[in-house]
C-alpha angles and dihedrals in degrees: 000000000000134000091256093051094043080050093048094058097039085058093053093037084055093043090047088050101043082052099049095050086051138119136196123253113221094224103040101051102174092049125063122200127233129173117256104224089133132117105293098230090055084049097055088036090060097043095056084057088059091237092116144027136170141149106266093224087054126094104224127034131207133253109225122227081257095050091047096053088046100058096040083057087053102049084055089048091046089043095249101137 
């Protein structure tokens, strides 16, 4: 397996996670909060892919509609229903 492919999965296995440890704001109701306590490159990785934001001194970030909808799309690939 090489190193783009190991970092690739660990990317979906980090978005799945942060998803499914996830709860929905009131008044952002396309987005849901999780906290951020990943690796920090992933981090960055998945919000260049606009899948994620969040303020770096905070303690949460948010999952985009994309990323969402993204994870969602994973957990059905990997079986996770």
């Amino acid at each position: 397996m090489s190193d783009e492919s190991i970092s690739q999965h660990i990317g979906n296995l980090t978005l799945m996670l942060l998803y499914l440890t996830s709860w929905e704001e009131k008044d952002l109701p396309h987005w849901r909060k999780s906290w951020k306590g990943y690796d920090f490159d992933v981090r960055d990785q998945l919000e260049g892919m606009g899948l994620i934001s969040g303020n770096h001194r905070a303690k949460s970030l948010y999952l985009s509609k994309a990323g969402i909808e993204a994870a969602v799309k994973l957990l059905k690939e990997y079986g996770i229903d």
